[in-house]
Each structure stands twice: as structure tokens, then as C-alpha cells.
BAPA-248746 format. One record per residue (C-alpha): residue number from 0; y, x negated, z negated; residue in three letters. Coordinates in Angstrom, 3 decimals, padded with zeros to 6 digits. Each point is the difference from the previous one (the first is absolute). Layout:
N
NODE NUM Y X Z ALA .
...
//
This chain:
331
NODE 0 017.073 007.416 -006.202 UNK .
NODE 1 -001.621 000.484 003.506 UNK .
NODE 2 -003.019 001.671 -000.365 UNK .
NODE 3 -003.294 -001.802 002.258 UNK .
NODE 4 -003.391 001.610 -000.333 UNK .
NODE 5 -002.867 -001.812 -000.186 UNK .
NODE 6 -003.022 001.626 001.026 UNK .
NODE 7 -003.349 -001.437 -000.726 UNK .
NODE 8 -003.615 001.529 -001.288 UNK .
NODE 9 -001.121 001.067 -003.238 UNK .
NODE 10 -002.134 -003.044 000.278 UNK .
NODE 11 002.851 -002.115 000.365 UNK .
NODE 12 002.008 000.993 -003.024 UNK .
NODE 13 -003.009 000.415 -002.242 UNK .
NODE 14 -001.497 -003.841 000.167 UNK .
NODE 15 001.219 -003.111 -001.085 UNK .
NODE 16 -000.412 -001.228 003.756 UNK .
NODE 17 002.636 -001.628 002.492 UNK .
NODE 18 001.758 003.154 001.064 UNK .
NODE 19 000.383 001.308 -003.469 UNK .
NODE 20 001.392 -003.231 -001.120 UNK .
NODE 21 002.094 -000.587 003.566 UNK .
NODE 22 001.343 003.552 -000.862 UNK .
NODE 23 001.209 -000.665 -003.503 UNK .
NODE 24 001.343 -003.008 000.741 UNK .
NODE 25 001.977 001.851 003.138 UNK .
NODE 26 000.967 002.725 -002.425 UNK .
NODE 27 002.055 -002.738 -002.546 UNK .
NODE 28 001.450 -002.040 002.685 UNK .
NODE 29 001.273 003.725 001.932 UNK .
NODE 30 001.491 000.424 -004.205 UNK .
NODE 31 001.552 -003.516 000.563 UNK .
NODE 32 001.838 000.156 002.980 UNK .
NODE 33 000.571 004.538 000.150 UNK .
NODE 34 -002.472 001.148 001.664 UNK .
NODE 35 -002.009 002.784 -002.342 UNK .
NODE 36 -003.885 -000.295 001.538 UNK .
NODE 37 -001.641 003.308 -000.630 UNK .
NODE 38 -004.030 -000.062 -000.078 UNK .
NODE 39 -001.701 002.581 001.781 UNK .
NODE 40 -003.345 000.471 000.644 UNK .
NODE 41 -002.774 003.580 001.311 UNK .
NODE 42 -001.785 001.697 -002.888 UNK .
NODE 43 -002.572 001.824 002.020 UNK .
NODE 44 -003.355 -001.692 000.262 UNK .
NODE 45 -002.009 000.736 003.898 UNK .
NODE 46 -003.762 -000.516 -000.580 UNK .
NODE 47 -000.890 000.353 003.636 UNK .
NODE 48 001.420 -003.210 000.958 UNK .
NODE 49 000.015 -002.075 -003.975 UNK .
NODE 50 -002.200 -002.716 -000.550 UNK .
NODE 51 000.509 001.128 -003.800 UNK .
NODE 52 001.687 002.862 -001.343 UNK .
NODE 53 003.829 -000.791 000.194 UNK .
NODE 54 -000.386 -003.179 002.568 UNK .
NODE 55 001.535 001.357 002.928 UNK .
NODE 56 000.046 -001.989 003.461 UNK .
NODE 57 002.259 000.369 002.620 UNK .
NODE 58 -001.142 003.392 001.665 UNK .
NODE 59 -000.249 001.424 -003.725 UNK .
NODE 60 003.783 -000.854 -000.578 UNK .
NODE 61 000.777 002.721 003.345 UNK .
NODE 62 -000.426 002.899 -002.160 UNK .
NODE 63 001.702 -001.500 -003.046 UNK .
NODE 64 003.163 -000.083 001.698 UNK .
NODE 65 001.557 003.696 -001.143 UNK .
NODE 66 -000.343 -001.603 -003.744 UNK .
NODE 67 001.608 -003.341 001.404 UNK .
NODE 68 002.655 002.062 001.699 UNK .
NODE 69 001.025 002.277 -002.817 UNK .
NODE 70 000.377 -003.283 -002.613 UNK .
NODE 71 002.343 -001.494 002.573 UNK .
NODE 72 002.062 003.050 000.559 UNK .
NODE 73 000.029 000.776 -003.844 UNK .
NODE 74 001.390 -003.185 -000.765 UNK .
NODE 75 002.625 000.221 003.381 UNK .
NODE 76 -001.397 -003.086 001.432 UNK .
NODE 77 000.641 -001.249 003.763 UNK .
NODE 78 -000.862 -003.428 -000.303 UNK .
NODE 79 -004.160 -000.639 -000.305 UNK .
NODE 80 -001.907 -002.890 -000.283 UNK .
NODE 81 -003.748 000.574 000.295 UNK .
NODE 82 -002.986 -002.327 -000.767 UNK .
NODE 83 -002.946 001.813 002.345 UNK .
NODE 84 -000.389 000.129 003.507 UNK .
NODE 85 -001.066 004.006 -000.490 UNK .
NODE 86 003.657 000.632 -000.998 UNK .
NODE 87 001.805 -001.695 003.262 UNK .
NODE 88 000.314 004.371 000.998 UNK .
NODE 89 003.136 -000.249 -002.855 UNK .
NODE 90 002.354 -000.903 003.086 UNK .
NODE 91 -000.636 003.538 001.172 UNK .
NODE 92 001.586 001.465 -003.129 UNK .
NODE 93 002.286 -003.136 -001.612 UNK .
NODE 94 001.618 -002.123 002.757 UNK .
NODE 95 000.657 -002.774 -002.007 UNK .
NODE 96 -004.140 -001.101 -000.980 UNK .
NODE 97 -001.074 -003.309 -000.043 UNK .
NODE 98 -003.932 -001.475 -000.096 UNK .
NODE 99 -000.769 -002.589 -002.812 UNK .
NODE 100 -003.518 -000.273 001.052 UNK .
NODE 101 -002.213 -000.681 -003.409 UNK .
NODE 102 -002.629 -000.338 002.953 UNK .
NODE 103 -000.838 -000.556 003.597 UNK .
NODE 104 -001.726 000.506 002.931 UNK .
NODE 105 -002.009 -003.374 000.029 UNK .
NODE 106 -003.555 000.414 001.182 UNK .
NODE 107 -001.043 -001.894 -002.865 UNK .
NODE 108 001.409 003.085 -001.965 UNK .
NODE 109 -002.204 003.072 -001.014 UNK .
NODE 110 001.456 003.134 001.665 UNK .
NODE 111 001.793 -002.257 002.586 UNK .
NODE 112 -000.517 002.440 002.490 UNK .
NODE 113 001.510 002.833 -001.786 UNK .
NODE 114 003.104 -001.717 -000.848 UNK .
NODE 115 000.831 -000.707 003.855 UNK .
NODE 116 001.125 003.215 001.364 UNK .
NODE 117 002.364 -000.076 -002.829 UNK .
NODE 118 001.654 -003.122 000.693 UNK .
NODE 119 000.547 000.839 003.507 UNK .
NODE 120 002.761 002.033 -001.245 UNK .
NODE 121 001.763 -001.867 -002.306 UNK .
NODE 122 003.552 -001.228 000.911 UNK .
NODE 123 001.470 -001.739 -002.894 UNK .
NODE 124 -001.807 -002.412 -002.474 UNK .
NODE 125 000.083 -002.255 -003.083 UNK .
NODE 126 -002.391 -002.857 -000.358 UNK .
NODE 127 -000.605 -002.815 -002.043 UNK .
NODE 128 -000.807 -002.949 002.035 UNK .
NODE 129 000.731 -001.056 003.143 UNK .
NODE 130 -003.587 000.508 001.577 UNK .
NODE 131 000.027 003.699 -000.981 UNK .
NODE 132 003.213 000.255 001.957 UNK .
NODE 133 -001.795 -001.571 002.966 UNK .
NODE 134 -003.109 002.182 -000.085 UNK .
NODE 135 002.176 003.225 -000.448 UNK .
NODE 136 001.883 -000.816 002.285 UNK .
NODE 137 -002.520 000.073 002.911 UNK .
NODE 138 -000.378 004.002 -001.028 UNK .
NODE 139 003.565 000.835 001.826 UNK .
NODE 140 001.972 -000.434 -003.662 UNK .
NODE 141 002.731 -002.050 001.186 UNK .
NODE 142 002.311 000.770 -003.325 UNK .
NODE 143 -001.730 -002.370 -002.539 UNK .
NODE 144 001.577 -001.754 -003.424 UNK .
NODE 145 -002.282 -002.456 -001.638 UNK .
NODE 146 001.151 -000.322 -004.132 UNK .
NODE 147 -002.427 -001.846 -001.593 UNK .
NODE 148 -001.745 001.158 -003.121 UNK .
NODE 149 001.366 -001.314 -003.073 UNK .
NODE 150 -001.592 -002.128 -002.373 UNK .
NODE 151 000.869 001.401 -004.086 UNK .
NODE 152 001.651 -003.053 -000.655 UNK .
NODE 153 000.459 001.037 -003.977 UNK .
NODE 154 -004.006 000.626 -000.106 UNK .
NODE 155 -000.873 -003.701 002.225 UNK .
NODE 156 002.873 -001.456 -002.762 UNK .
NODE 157 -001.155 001.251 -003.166 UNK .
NODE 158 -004.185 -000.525 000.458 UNK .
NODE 159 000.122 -003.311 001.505 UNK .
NODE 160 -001.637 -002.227 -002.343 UNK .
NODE 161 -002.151 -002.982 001.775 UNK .
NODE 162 -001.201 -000.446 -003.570 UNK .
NODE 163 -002.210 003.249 -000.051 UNK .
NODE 164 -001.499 -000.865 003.405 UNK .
NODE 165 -004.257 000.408 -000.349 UNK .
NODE 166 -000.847 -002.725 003.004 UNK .
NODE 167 -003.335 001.824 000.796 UNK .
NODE 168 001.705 003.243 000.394 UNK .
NODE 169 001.002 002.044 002.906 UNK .
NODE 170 001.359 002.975 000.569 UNK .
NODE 171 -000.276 002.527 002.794 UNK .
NODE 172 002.236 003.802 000.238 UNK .
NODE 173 -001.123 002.386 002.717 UNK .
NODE 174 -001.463 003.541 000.610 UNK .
NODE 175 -003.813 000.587 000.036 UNK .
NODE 176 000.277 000.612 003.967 UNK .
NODE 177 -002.097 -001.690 002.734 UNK .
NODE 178 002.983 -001.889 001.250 UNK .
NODE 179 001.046 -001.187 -002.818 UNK .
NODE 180 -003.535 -001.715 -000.220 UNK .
NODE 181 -000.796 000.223 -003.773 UNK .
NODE 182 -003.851 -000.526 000.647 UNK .
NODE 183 001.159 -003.559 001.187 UNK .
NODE 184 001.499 -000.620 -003.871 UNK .
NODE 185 -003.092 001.461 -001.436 UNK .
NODE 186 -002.093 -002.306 002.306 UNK .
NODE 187 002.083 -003.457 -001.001 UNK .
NODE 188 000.027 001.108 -003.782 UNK .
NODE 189 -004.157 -000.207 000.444 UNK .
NODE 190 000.017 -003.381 002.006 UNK .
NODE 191 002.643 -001.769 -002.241 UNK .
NODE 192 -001.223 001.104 -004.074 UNK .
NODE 193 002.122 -002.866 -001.221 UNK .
NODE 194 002.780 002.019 001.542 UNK .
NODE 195 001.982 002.505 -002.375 UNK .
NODE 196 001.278 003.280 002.314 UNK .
NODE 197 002.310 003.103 -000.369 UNK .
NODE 198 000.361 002.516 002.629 UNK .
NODE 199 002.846 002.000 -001.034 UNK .
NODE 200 -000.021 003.668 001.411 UNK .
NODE 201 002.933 002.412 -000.251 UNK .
NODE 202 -001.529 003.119 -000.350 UNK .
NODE 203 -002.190 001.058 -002.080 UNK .
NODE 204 -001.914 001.811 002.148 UNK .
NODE 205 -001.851 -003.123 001.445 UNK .
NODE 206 -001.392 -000.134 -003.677 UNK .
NODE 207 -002.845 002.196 001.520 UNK .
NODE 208 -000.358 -001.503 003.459 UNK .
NODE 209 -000.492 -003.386 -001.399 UNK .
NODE 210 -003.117 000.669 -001.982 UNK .
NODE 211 -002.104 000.002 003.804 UNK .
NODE 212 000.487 -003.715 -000.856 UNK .
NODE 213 -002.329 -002.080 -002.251 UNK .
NODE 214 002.658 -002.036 -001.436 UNK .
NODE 215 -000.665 -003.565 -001.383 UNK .
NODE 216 001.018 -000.808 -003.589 UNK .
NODE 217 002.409 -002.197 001.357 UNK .
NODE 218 001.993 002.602 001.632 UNK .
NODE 219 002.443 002.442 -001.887 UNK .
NODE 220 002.144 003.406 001.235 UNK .
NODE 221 003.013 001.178 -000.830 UNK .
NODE 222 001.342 003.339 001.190 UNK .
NODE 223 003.812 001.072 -000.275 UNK .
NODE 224 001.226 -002.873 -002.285 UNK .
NODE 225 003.859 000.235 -000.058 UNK .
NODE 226 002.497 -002.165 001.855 UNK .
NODE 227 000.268 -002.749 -003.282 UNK .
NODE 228 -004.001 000.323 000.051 UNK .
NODE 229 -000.004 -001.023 003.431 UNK .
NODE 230 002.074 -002.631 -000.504 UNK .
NODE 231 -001.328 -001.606 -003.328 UNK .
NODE 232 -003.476 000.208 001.427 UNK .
NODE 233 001.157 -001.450 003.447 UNK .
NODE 234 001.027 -002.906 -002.283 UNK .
NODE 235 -002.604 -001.007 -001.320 UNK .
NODE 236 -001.866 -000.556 003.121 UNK .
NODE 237 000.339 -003.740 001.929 UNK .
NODE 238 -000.960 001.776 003.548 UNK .
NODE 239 001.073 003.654 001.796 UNK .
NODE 240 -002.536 001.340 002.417 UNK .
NODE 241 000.479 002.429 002.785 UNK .
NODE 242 -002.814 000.791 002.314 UNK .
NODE 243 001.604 002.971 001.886 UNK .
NODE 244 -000.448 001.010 003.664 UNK .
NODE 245 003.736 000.958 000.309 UNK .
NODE 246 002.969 000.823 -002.086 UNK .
NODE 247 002.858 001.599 000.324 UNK .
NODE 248 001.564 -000.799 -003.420 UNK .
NODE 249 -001.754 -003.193 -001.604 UNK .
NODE 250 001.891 000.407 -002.901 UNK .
NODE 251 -002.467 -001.357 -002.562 UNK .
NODE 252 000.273 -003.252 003.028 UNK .
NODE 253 003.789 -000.721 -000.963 UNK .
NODE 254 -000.094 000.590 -003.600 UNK .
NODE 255 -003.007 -002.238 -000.071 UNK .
NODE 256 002.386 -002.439 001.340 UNK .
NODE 257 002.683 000.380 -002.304 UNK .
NODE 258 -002.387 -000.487 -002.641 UNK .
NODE 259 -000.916 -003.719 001.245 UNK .
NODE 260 -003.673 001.132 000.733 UNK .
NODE 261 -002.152 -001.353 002.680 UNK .
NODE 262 -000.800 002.477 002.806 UNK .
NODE 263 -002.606 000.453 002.320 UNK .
NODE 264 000.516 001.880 002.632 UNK .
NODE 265 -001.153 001.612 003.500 UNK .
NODE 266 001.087 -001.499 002.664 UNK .
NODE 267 001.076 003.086 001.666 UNK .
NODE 268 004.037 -000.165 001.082 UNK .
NODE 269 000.862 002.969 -001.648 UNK .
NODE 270 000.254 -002.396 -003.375 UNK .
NODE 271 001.912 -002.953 001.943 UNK .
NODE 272 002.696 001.114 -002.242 UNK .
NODE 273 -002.248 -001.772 -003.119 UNK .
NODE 274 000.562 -003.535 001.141 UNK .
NODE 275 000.671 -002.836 -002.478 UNK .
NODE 276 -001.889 -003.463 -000.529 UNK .
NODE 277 -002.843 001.310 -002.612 UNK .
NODE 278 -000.841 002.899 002.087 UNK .
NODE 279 -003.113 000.089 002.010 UNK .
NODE 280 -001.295 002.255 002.751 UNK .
NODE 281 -003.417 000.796 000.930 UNK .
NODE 282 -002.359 002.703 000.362 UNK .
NODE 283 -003.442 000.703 -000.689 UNK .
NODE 284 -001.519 -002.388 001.198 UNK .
NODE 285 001.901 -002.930 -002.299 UNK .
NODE 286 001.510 001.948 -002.877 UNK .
NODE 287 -002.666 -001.072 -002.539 UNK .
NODE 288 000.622 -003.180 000.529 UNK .
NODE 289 003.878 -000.080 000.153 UNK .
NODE 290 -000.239 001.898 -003.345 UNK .
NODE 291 -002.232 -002.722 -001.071 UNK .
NODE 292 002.617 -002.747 001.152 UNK .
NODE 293 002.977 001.827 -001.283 UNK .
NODE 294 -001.499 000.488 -003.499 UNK .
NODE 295 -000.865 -004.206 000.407 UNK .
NODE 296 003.737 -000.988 000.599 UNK .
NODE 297 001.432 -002.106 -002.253 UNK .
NODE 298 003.209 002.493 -000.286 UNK .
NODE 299 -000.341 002.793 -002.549 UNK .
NODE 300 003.152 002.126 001.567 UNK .
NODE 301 001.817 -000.759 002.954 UNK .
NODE 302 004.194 -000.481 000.060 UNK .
NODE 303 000.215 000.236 003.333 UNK .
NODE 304 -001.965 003.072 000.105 UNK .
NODE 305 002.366 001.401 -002.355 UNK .
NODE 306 002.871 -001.246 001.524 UNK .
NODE 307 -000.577 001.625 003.174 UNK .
NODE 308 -000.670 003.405 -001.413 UNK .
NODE 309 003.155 -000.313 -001.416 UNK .
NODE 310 001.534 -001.589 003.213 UNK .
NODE 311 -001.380 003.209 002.218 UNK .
NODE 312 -000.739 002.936 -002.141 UNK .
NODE 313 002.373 000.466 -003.060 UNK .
NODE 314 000.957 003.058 -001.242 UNK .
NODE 315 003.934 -001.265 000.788 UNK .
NODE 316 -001.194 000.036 004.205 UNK .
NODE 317 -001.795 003.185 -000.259 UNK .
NODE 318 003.323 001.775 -001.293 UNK .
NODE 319 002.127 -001.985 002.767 UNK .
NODE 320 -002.279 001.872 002.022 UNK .
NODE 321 000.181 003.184 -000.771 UNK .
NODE 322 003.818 -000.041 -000.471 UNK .
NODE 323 000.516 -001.206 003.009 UNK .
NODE 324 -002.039 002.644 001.487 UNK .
NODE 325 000.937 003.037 -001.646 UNK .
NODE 326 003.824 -000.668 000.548 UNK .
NODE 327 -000.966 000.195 003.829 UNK .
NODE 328 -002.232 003.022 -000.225 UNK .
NODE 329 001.687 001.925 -002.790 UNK .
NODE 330 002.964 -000.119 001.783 UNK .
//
């Protein structure tokens, strides 16, 4: 098998977010079709530039590089595929390195700023929609492959059951970060009491960060459930709400979709990929009350919505993908 590295954070590969799940799901498809996909991530933790111990940004993953470098060479790797911006300094040292950017320089992103330099010197890139490719484009990267993120078709198949659907339920997954708005959920879960919430977290380090709020009764956490948790909760809900700035992934978006939820969503065009009849965009301003309407329809789950995911994401397009890709670039 040809060996690919995949280099992301310890961050990454330790929560039961979108680029641990992205990288798993990479890692059986690369077993599928020969490719062996080789996780690799730094050990050493830089408290000068951390938010928390062990959360490195961009300028923090400069002097993780030796550690990076020795994995890479240990395991006689020449083909990389890294997730952060702070890593695009690989080409130096492995020719063949390729951005899959698990975020982006979008002012309505925290550390926006940082990331730029960075991208200024990438020159070959994997994204997942089309508007990605357009925006990273504009930075000079002219060698850009967009593979969409698969849906887990065998998880969407074996909890869909419209007959465990709660119709006063909705469900939300994000990060407790400022873009990803949670104080917004918080706020509608107050307003709405007849409303039953879950805000699903994938870490449980937000455990801590979440008890700032003065949660009503109404609204419930969860922190690190497992992929079928995700799923057979996700269920159970009649409407999917994000309320994010930007997003690079919207993963929880799409599998929403295959599950035959409602979503509301912003209106940003980063998630013009999400785009079916029973989804509806709007922002701050209007979300309460599309949530409101959404939870009123007469549908409890959505075929088309499913259909679509399906149609656009399935796990069978995201390996058509990445076959065709690495027979190009593994050549």
C-alpha cells in the first residue's frame, strides 16, 4: 500500500468533531481502494501562544514541526496531506503536501488574521464544496480538487426511524466558540419553553465553558456522544439548527439531511451546498421564528431532504473522489 500522511492536531484526533470523523472516514476509504493513511499529529504543547494547554494555533504549530518531520520520515512518507494552515511550510521538506483546510481565513473566523500569511503559500488544495474552492482560490492556489464530504450512509440507514421523531424537539451540534453562536441557542431555548433542545458538543472540554450559561430546564448537553449517539439522537429530533458564522465542514448540515430533518440555516454561501425544499436560511434576525415554523410543518421528516443528501453527499461520491485523486497524485 502507498503510504499518505495525514497531519492534523492533537485536538483533531482527540474529539469526536468533523476532522476526527472526516479523518476516519478518509483512513477506511484509503483501506478500500490501497492507499494506507497514516495519522500524525505534534506532542509538544507551546504555552506562549495556547489558548489552553495543548490547543495550539497556527504560529504554535512552527515549532512543532521537528516532531511532525521525524513521524513522516520514520514512517518513509512523501506524500502529505495536512488539515492547518500553520503546516502549509511541509512543501519545504515533502514536495508532494496538500492543504485540506479544517478552517479558513473568513473574517467572520476567530484568528482569521493569523491564518492568512499561511495561505499565501499554499499551492495545492482539497476542498469540499465548490465555494471553498472559489474563496481559496483568490489566495494564488490555482491547484484545487473539491470531494465532497461523505455522508455514513450505514449510520443515516440504520437510525432512520420517522416513528421515534419528538415534534417539539430540535437539535443543534457545534463548538462553544463565538462563531459558532451558542449564546443564540441558549437565548431561543429561554424564549420558546414549549421547545425541547440539545446542543451536542464534541469535546468534553466545553463541559466547563458551558456552565457561564444559566441554562433553562428545557435545554440539555451532551459532550462526546459517539457516531450511533449522534445519529439516534439526531433522529429523534423533527428540526436541525445551525446558527454558525462560517463553516468550512458543515458536516452535522448533510447528515442532518440524510436523516430527513428540517434545517435552519444561515444564509451565508458557504452552506449553499445544504439546499433541498425543507431547508430554510436565515440569520439572527429570523431564526426564532423559522424554528418556530419548521417545528409547525405538517411534515415530521422530509424525503426530499433525505434524498438529496443521498443524491450529493454519499459515502459512494466521497470515495469516487478520493480515488480519482490519489491515482493522479500518487502517481
Amino acid at each position: 500500500m502507498k503510504k499518505v500522511g495525514l497531519v492534523m492536531r492533537k485536538i483533531q484526533f482527540g474529539e469526536a468533531q468533523g476532522p476526527r470523523v472526516w479523518a476516519d472516514r478518509l483512513k477506511q476509504i484509503g483501506h478500500e481502494i490501497g492507499v494506507d493513511i497514516v495519522f500524525i499529529s505534534p506532542e509538544r504543547h507551546v504555552s506562549s501562544t495556547e489558548v489552553l494547554p495543548g490547543y495550539e494555533f497556527e504560529k504554535s504549530d512552527l515549532v512543532n514541526y521537528d516532531i511532525v518531520l521525524d513521524k513522516i520520515r520514520s514512517e518513509k512518507i512523501e506524500h502529505v496531506i495536512y488539515t492547518v494552515a500553520g503546516f502549509s511550510f511541509l512543501k519545504l521538506f515533502i514536495p508532494n503536501a496538500v492543504l485540506f483546510p479544517h478552517s479558513f481565513p473568513d473574517p467572520e473566523l476567530a484568528n482569521s488574521e493569523m491564518m492568512t500569511p499561511f495561505y499565501q503559500m499554499v499551492e495545492k488544495a482539497i476542498v469540499q464544496t465548490e465555494f471553498l474552492k472559489e474563496r481559496i482560490v483568490k489566495f494564488g492556489v490555482n491547484d484545487v480538487t473539491v470531494i465532497p464530504i461523505g455522508v455514513e450512509d450505514e449510520l443515516a440507514m440504520k437510525h432512520y426511524d420517522p416513528n421515534k421523531i419528538v415534534p417539539n424537539r430540535v437539535v443543534w451540534i457545534g463548538r462553544d466558540e463565538s462563531n459558532r453562536r451558542p449564546d443564540l441557542v441558549v437565548d431561543y431555548a429561554r424564549q420558546n419553553p414549549q421547545v425541547e433542545i440539545y446542543m451536542v458538543f464534541g469535546g468534553l472540554r466545553y463541559r466547563e465553558s458551558m456552565k457561564r450559561f444559566s441554562l433553562p430546564s428545557n435545554l440539555h448537553l451532551r459532550f462526546g456522544l459517539s457516531r450511533d449517539e449522534v445519529f439516534e439522537l439526531m433522529n429523534t429530533s423533527k428540526v436541525y439548527w445551525s446558527c454558525s458564522r462560517f463553516d468550512t465542514f458543515a458536516m452535522p448540515l448533510a447528515e442532518a439531511l440524510s436523516m430527513g430533518k428540517l434545517i435552519v440555516k444561515p444564509e451565508h454561501p458557504c452552506y449553499r451546498h445544504i439546499s433541498s425544499r425543507h431547508v430554510y436560511a436565515g440569520n439572527e434576525e429570523n431564526w426564532f421564528d423559522l424554528l418556530n415554523m419548521a417545528l409547525a410543518h405538517p411534515l415530521q421528516v422530509s424525503d426530499e431532504n433525505r434524498q438529496y443528501a443521498f443524491d450529493h453527499f454519499s459515502t459512494v461520491k466521497m470515495k469516487e473522489g478520493y480515488r480519482d485523486f490519489f491515482a493522479k497524485w500518487l502517481k
